[in-house]
C-alpha positions as CSV (number, residue, x, y, z in Angstrom):
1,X,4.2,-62.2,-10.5
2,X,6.8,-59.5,-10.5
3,X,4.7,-57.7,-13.8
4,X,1.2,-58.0,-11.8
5,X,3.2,-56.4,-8.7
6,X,4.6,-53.6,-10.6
7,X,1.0,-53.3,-12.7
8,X,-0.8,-53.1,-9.0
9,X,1.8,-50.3,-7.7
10,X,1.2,-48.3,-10.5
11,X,-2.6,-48.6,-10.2
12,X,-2.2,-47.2,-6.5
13,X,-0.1,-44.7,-7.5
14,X,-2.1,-43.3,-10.4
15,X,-5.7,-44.2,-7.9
16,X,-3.2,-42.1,-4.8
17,X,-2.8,-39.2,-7.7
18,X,-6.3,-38.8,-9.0
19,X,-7.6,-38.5,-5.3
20,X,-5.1,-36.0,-4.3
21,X,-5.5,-34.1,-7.6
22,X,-9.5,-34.7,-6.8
23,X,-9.1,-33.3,-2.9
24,X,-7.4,-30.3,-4.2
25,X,-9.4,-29.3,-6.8
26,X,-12.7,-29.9,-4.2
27,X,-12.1,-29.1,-0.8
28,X,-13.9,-29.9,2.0
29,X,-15.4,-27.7,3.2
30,X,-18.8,-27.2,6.4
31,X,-21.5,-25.7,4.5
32,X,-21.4,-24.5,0.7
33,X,-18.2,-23.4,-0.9
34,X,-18.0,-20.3,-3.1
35,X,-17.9,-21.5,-6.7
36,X,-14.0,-21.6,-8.6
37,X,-11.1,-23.0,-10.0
38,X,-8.2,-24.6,-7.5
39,X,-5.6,-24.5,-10.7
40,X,-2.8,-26.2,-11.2
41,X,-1.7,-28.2,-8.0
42,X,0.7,-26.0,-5.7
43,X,1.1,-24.0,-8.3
44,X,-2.5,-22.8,-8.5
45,X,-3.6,-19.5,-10.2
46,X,-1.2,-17.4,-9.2
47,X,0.5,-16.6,-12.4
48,X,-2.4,-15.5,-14.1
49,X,-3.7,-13.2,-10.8
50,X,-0.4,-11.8,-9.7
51,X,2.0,-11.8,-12.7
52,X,-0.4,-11.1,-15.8
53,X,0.4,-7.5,-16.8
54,X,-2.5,-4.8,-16.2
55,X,-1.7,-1.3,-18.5
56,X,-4.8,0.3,-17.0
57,X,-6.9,1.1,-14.1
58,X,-9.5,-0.9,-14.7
59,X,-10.0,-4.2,-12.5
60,X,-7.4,-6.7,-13.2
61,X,-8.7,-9.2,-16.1
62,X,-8.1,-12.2,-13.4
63,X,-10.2,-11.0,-11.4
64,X,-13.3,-9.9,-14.0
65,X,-13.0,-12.9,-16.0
66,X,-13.8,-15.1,-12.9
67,X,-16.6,-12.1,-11.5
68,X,-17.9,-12.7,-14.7
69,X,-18.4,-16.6,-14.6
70,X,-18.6,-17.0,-11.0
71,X,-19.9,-13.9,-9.4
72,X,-18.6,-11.6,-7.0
73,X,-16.9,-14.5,-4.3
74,X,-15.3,-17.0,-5.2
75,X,-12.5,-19.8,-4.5
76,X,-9.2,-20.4,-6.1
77,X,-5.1,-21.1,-4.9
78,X,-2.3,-18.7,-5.1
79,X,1.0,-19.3,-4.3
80,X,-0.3,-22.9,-3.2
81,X,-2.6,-21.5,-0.2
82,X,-6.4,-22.0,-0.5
83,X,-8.2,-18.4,-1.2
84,X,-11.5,-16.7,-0.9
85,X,-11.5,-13.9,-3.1
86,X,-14.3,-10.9,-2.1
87,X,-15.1,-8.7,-4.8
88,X,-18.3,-7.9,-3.0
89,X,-18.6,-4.3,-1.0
90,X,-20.2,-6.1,2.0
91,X,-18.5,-9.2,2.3
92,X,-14.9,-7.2,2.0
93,X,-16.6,-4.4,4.5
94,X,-17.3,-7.8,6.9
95,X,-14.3,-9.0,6.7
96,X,-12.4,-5.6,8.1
97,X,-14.9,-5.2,10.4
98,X,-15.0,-8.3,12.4
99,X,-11.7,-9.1,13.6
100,X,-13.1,-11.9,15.8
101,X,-13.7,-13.6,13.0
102,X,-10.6,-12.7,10.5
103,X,-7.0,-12.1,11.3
104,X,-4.4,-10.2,9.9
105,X,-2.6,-12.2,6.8
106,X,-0.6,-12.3,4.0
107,X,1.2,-14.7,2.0
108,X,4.6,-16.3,3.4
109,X,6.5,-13.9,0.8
110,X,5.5,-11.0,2.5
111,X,5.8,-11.8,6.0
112,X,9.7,-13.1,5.3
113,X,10.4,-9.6,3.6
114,X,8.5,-7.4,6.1
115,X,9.9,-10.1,9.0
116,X,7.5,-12.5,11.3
117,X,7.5,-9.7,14.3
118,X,6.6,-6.6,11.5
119,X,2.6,-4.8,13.1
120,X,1.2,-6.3,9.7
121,X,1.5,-10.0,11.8
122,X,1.1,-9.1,15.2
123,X,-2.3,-9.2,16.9
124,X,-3.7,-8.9,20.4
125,X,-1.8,-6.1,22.7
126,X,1.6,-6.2,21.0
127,X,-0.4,-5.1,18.0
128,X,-2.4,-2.4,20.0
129,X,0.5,-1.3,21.4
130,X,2.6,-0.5,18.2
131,X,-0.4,1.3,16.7
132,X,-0.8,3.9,19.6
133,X,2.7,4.3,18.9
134,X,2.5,5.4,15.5
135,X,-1.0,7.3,16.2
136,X,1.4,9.1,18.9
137,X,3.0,10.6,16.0
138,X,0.4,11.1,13.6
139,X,-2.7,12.1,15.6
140,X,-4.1,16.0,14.8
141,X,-1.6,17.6,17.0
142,X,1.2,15.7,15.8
143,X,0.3,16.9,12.3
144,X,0.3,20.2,13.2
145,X,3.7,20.4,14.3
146,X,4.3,18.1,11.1
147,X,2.9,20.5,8.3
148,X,5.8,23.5,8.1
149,X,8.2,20.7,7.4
150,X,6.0,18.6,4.9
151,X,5.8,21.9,3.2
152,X,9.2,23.2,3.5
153,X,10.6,19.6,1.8
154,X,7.9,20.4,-0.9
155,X,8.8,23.7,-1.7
156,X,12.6,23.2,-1.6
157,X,11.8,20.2,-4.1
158,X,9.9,21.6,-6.5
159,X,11.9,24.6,-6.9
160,X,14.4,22.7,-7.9
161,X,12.3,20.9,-10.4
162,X,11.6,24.6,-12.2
163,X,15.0,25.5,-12.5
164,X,15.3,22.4,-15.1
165,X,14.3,22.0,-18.6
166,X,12.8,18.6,-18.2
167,X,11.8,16.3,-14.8
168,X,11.5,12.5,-14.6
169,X,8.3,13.2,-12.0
170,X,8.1,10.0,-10.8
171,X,11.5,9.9,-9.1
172,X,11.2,13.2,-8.5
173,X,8.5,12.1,-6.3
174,X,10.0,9.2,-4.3
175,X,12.9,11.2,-4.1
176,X,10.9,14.2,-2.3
177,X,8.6,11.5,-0.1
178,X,11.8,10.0,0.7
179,X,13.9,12.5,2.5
180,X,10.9,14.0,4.5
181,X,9.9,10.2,5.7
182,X,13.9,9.1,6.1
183,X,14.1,12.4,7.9
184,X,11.0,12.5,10.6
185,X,11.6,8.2,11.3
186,X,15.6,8.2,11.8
187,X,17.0,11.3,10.7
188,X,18.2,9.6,7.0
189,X,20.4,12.0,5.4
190,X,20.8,10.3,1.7
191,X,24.2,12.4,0.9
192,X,26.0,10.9,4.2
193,X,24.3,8.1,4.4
194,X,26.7,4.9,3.4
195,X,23.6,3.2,2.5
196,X,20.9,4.1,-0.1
197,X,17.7,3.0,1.2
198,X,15.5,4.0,-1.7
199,X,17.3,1.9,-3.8
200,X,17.2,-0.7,-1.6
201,X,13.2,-0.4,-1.7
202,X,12.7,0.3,-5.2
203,X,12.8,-4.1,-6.0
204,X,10.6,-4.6,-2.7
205,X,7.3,-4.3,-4.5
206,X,8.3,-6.7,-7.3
207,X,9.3,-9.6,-4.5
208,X,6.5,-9.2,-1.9
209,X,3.7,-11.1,-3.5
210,X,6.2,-14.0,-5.5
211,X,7.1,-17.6,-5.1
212,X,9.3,-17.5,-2.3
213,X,12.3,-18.8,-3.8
214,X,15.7,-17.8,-2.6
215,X,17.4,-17.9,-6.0
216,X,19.6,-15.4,-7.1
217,X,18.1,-13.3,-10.2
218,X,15.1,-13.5,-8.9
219,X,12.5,-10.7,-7.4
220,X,12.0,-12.5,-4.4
221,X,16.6,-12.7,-3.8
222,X,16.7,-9.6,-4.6
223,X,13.6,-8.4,-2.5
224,X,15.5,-10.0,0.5
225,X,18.8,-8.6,-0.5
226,X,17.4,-5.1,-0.1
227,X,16.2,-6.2,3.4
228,X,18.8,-7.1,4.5
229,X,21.0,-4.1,3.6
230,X,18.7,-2.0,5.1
231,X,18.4,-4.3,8.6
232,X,21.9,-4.1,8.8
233,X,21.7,-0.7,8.8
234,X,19.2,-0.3,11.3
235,X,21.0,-2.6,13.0
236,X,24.0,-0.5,13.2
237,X,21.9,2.8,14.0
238,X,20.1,1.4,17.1
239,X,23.4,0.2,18.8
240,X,25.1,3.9,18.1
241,X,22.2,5.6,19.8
242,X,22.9,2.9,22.6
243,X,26.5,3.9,22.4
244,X,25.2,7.8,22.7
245,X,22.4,7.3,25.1
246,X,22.6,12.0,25.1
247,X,22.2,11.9,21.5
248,X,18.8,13.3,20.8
249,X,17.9,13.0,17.1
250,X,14.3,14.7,17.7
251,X,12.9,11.8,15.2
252,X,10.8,8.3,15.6
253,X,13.2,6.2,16.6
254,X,14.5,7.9,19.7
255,X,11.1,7.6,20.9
256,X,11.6,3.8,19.9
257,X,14.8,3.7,22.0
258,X,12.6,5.2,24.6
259,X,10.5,2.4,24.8
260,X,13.0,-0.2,24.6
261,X,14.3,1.1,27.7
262,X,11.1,0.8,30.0
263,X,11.5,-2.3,32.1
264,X,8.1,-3.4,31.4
265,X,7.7,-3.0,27.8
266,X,6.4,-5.4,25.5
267,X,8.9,-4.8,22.5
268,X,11.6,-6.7,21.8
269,X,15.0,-5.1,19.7
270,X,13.3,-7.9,16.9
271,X,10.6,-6.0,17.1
272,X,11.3,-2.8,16.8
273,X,14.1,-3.2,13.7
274,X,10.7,-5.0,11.6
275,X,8.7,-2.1,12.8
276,X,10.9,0.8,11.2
277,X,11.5,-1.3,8.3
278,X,8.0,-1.6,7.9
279,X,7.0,1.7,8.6
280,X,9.8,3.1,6.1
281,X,8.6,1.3,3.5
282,X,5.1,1.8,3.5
283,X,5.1,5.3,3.8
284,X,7.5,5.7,1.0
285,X,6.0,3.1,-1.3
286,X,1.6,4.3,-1.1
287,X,1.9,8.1,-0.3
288,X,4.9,8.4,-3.4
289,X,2.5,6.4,-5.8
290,X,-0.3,8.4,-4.3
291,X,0.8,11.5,-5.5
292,X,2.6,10.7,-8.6
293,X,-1.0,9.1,-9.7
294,X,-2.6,12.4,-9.0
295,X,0.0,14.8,-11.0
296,X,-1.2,11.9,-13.9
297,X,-4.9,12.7,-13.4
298,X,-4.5,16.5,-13.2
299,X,-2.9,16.2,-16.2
300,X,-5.2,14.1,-17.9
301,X,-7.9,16.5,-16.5
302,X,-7.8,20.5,-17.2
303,X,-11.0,21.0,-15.3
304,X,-9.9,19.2,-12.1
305,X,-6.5,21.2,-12.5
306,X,-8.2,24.6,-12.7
307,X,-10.8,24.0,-9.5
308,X,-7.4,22.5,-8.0
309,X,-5.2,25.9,-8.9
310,X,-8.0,28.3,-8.3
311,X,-9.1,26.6,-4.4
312,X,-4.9,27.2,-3.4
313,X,-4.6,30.3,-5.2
314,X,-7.5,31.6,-3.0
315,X,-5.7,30.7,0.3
316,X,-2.7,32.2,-0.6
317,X,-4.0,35.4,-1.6
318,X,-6.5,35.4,2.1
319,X,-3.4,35.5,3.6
320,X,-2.4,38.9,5.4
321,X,1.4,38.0,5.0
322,X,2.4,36.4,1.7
323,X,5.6,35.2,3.7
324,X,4.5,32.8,5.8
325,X,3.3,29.0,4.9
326,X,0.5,27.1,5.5
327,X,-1.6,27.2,8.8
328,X,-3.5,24.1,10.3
329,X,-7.1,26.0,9.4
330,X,-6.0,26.7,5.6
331,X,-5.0,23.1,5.7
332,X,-8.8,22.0,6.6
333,X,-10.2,24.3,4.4
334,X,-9.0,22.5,1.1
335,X,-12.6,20.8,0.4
336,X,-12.1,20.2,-3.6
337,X,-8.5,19.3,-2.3
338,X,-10.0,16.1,-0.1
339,X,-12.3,15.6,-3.5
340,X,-9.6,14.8,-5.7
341,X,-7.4,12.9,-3.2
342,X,-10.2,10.6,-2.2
343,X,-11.0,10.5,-6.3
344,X,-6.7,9.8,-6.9
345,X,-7.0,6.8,-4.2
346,X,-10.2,4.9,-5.3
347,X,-9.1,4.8,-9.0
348,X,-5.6,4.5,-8.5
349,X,-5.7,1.3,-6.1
350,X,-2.5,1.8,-4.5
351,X,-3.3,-0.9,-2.1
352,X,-4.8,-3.7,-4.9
353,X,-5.5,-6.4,-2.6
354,X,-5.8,-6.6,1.1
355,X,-5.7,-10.4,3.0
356,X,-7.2,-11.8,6.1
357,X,-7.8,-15.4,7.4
358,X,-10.6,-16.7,8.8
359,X,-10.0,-18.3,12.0
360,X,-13.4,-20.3,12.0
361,X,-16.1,-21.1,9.7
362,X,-17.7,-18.1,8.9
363,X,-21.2,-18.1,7.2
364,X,-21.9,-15.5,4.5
365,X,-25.5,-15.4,2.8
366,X,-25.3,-18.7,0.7
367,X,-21.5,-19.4,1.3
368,X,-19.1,-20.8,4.1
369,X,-15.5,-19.7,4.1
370,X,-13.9,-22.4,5.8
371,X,-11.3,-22.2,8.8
372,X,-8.0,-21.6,8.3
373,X,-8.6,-20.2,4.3
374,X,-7.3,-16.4,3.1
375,X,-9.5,-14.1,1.8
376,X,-8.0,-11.7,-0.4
377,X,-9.9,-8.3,-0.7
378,X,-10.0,-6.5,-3.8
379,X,-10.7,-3.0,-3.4
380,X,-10.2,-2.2,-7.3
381,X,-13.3,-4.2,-7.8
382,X,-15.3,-2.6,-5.5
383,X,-14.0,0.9,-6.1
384,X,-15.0,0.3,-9.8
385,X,-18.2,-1.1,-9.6
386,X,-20.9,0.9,-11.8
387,X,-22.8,-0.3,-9.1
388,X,-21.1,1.8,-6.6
389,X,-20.2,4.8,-8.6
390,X,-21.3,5.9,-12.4
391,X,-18.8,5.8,-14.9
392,X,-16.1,4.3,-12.6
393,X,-13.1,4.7,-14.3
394,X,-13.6,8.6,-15.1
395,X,-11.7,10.8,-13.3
396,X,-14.7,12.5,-11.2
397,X,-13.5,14.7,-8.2
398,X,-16.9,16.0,-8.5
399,X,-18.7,12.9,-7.1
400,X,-17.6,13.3,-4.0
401,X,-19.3,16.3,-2.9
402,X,-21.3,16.6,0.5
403,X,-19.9,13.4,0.9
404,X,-17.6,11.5,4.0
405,X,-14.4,12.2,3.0
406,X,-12.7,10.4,5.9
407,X,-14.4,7.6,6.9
408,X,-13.9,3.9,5.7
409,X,-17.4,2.4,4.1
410,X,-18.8,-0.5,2.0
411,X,-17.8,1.1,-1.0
412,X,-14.2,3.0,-0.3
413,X,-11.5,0.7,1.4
414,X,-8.1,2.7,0.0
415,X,-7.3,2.5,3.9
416,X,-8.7,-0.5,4.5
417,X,-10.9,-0.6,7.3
418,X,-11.7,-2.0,11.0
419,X,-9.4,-2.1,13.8
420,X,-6.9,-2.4,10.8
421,X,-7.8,0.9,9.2
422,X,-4.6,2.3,8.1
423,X,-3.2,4.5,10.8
424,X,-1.1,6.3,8.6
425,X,-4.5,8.0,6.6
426,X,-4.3,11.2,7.9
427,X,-0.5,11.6,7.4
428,X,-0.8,10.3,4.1
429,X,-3.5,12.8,3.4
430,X,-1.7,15.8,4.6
431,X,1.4,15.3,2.5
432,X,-0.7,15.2,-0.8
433,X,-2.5,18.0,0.2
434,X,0.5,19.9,1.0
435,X,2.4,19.0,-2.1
436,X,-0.5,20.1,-4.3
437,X,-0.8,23.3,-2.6
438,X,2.4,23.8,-3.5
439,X,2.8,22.1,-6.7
440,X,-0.4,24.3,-8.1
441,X,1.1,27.3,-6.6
442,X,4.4,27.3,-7.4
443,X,4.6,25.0,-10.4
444,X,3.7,24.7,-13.8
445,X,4.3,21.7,-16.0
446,X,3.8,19.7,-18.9
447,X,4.0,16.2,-19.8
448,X,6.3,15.1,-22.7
449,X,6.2,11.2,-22.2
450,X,5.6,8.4,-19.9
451,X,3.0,8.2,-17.6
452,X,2.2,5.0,-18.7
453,X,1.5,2.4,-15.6
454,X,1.4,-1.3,-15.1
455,X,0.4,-3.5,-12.5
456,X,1.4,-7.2,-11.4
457,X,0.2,-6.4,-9.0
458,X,1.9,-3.4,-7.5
459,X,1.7,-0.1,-9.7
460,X,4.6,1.1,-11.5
461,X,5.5,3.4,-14.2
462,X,7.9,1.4,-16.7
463,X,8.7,4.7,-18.6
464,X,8.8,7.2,-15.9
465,X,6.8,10.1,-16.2
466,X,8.5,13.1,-17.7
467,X,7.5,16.5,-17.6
468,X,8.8,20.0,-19.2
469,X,8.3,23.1,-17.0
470,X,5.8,25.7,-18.8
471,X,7.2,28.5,-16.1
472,X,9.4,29.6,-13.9
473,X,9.1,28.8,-9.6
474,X,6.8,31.9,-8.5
């Protein structure tokens, strides 16, 4: 009796199994699910979509290989969370538009990193209200006021870079983006500073999208390790300025302070610590790569260099006093300028994959994507779709003539789009065109290695990107 017991519990346990195993691998689901793989239980697909090297621009091989054999939606799990994955302009354009119908996501990884109160979580009025604070700061006539220091940092920078033999550009870069954003957010001064933020940052992009494991030697410990050094000293900076209420630092987080102090505010000290870190980061982290990506292309490209040089050599030369620095019109004048920055960001991909959740059952031509499931956009497939622009992966500043050089669409999502467009564009915008003003003005250079990228899934440059100057600073 004992044998047939043990014989029966096994049975149940291997019948318990299968049907688990079979529930996973076919959800339920109101309607039609898009076709796919679930993976491995828990463990999913997310090795092969987030940690499998990509050395080029072209659309990560996860992603084409399952375009290929299940079209341009489709189902799968990553980091043990059920996923729709849109490859599909109009689907991904849907799902930024209607924010009725998808909310603000991202896996637990990131949200634990970024913290539960950072504006990437928040909806509703807190949400609303931490955006107008930032577009305080970076609407039109912010940006004027903005541009004679974007440009100052940029000169001082890349004069130093001619007066050496050889420059590592890529640090060279973070560095420069660094001290103007540390600067103009909460007046970060790196050589008194007892702690070094950028340093801290530099393993954030590794942990964000990882198996949130709080192991030492890991990307994900050392992710929150970085975090927390810079919390702390955050921290510490908001209750000095309490300490000093006469102190005025002229930078983003006095007006923080402001609003901390307004007996009816919304925002909490939680808060408003997530919402430097945040903003910190993601300044430093897209417009660096931003711009290091375009020195890469102009390189690659003499043509695109020489349209570049001659469009900045013609403002300068317009002006009636060679002494002073850019105005706000010169600045909107820079057409091929807005050509090859909108031509850096769709084939770089700074941003590879966006997420929402769909908080009901939403229908979509032949598909339901059920309550409750992510949907992870991919703008790397959309921006290289031959469908959406011939010969995708050549550098073409060129294609976007006489075309909207601002707006979101079906086809261009580097800002993402909807009430969640990125409401940093226009900043981001300005210091690449600044910089490459002055980079093509003041700066010649050649590279002598590097340059090569990789992505899992967050763009880096393994090598660094090194670069001989060909002239002096003029």
């Amino acid at each position: 009796m004992l044998q047939v017991g043990l014989c029966l519990i096994a049975a149940l346990f291997v019948i318990s199994i299968t049907h688990w195993v079979y529930r996973w691998s076919n959800p339920k689901c109101n309607g039609n699910l898009p076709p796919g793989s679930m993976g491995w239980s828990l463990l999913g697909e997310t090795l092969q979509c987030f940690f499998t090297p990509n050395h080029t621009c072209d659309t990560p091989a996860f992603i084409k290989s399952r375009i290929k054999r299940y079209g341009s939606i489709f189902r799968t799990s990553l980091v043990g969370l059920q996923v729709i994955v849109s490859t599909d302009s109009e689907l991904s354009y849907m799902v930024f538009q209607q924010g009725q119908s998808f909310e603000s996501w991202y896996p637990p990884s990131f949200t634990k990193v970024f913290g539960s109160q950072n504006l990437s979580s928040l909806y509703g009025s807190l949400h609303k209200y931490l955006k107008n604070m930032v577009l305080s700061v970076v609407s039109p006539e912010s940006l004027k006021k903005i541009l004679p220091e974007v440009e100052s940092v940029a000169t001082r920078h890349i004069e130093g870079w001619a007066n050496k033999k050889t420059v590592e550009l890529k640090t060279a870069v973070e560095d420069m983006i660094f001290e103007l954003i540390g600067k103009m957010l909460i007046s970060y001064d790196l050589e008194k500073s007892l702690v070094n933020l950028k340093k801290n940052f530099e393993a954030f992009i590794q942990g964000l999208i990882s198996f949130p494991l709080e192991i030492p030697g890991t990307a994900f410990y050392k992710c929150l390790q970085g975090r927390k050094a810079v919390m702390v000293m955050l921290k510490n900076m908001l209750e000095t300025r309490w300490a000093k209420p006469n102190k005025v630092n002229n930078d983003f987080f006095d007006y923080v302070l402001e609003e901390l102090k307004q007996n009816d505010t919304i925002l909490t000290e939680e808060i408003a610590l997530d919402f430097m870190f945040l903003l910190l980061f993601v300044n430093y982290e897209t417009t660096s790569k931003a711009i290091i990506m375009a020195i890469k292309f102009l390189t690659d490209n003499p043509r695109a260099l020489k349209e570049l040089t001659e469009e900045h050599e013609k403002i300068r030369r317009k002006r009636e006093n060679q002494t002073v620095g850019l105005s706000w019109e010169e600045y909107k004048s820079m057409t091929f300028t807005f050509q090859l920055i909108n031509e850096t960001l769709r084939l770089a991909n700074i941003a590879p994959l966006l997420f929402r959740k769909a908080v009901k059952d939403i229908k979509f031509k032949d598909y339901t994507i059920p309550s409750g499931w992510a949907v992870m956009v991919c703008p790397p497939a959309v921006h290289l779709d031959p469908v959406n622009y011939k010969d995708p992966l050549n550098f073409n500043p060129w294609r976007w003539e006489a075309k909207d050089l601002k707006s979101a669409s079906t086809t261009f999502m580097a800002f993402g789009g909807g009430q969640r467009f990125c409401v940093g564009a226009d900043f981001a915008k300005l210091q690449m065109a600044v910089f490459l003003h002055c980079l093509v003005t003041k700066y010649r250079w050649q590279a002598i290695k590097g340059g090569d990228i990789v992505r899992t899934p967050g763009l880096q440059f393994p090598n660094g990107f090194h670069a001989t100057s060909e002239s002096s600073y003029v």
